[in-house]
C-alpha positions in Angstrom: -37.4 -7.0 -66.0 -39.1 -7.7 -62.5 -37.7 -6.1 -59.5 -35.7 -8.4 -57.5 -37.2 -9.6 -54.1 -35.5 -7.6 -50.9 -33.7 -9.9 -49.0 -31.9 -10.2 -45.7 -28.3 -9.1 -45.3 -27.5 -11.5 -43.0 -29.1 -14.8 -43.7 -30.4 -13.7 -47.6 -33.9 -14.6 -46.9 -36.4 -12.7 -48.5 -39.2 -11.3 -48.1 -41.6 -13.8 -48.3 -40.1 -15.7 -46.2 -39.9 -13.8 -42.9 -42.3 -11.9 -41.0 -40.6 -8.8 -41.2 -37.7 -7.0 -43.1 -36.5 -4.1 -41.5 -34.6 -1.9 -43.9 -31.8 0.2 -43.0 -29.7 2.8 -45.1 -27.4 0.1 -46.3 -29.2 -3.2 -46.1 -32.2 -5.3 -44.6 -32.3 -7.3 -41.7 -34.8 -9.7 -41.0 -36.7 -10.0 -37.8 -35.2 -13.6 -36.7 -31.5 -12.5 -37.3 -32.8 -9.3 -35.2 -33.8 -11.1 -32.1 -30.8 -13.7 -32.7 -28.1 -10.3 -33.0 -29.9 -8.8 -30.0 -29.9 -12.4 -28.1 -25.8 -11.8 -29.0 -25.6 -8.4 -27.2 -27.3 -9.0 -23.9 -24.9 -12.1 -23.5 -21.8 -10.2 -24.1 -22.7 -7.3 -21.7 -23.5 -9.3 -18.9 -20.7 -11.1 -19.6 -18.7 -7.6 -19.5 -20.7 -6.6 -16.3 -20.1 -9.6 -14.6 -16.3 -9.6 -14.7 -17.0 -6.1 -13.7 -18.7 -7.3 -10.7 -16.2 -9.8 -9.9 -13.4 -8.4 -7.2 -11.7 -11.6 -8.1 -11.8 -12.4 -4.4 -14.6 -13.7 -2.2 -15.2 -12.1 1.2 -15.0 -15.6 2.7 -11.7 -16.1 2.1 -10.2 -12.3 2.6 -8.1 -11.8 5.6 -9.5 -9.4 8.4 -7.4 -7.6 10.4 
């Protein structure tokens, strides 16, 4: 019985069909769900660091003494 191709954990590619499968200690993932999960990430945290950022006031519109 052949061995059954590796495939992708996220979008069941396999391995012949992307450029690289990286495998972890559970599962693959393959190098375009990579850069799309790490796309993901820097959106959320600067989303997160712009609220953050954000006083929720401007400086034009705060009253001075």
């Amino acid at each position: 019985m052949p061995k059954q191709e590796d495939r992708c954990s996220f979008c069941g590619r396999g391995r012949s069909q992307v450029a690289l499968l990286i495998s972890g200690m559970n599962g693959f993932i393959c190098n375009e769900c990579a850069e799309q999960a790490d796309m993901i990430v820097k959106e959320t945290f600067q989303k997160k660091r712009q609220a953050a950022d954000s006083l929720g006031f401007s400086k034009e519109t705060l009253p001075r003494p």
